[in-house]
N, C-alpha and C positions, 0 to 999 in steps of 0.2 A: 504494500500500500504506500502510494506516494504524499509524503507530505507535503501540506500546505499551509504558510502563513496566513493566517486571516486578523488584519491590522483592522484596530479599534480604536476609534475615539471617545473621550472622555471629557466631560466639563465641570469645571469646580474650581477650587479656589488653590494657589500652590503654596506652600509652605516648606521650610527646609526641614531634612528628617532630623531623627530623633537617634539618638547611639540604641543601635541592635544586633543581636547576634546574626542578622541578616549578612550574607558574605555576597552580597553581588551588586555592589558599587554603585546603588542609587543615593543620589543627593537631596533628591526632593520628594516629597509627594503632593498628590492631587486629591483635595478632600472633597468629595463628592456628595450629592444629597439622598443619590439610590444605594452605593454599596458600597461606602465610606472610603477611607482614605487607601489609598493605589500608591505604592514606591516607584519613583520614576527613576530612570536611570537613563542620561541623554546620549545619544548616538552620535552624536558629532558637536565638537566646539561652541555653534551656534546657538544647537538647542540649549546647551547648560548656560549660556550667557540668556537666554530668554527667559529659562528656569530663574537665573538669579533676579532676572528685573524684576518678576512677578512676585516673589517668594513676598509673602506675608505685607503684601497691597490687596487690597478691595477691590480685585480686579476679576471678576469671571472670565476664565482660559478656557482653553478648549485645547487638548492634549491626545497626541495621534502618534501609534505605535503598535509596535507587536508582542502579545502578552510572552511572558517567559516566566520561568520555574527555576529555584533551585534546591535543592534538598528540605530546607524550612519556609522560605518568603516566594512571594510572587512577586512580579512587577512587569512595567509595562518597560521597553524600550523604545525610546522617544525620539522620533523622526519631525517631529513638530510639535510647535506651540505659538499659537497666538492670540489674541484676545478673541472672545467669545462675539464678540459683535462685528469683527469683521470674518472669523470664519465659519458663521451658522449659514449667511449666504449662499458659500460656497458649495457648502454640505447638500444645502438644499436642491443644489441644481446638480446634486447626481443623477 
């Protein structure tokens, strides 16, 4: 059976993590209203510089990546992030 990624997006508010015995290199999370807080871990330079500007502003994001597992924690790996009101738009016109 062939696997496939199936990338998810998320909207909430970001916030930096918290010390966990979580071993897989996320810096942030995204606390959410349906299935609470998601560890994000950015995929590229950019996304962790967007992680940081949000981090604990008043700002509803919208967070898109691909879920990942490891031995104890989940998280998502974060191909994007940007404000919530400029990327429901987008979303919408899938």
């Amino acid at each position: 059976m062939k696997t496939v990624e199936m990338p998810i997006c998320l909207g909430g508010y970001i916030a930096p993590t918290t010390p966990s015995f979580c071993m897989d290199d996320a810096t942030h999370v995204i606390n959410t209203p349906i299935v609470g807080s998601i560890r994000i871990k950015p995929a590229n330079d950019a996304v962790k510089e967007a992680l940081e500007k949000y981090a604990e502003k008043d700002i509803p994001v919208t967070v898109c990546g691909c879920p990942r597992s490891t031995v104890n924690c989940h998280h998502i790996e974060a191909y994007y992030v940007a404000e919530a009101e400029e990327s429901v738009p987008k979303l919408r016109a899938l």
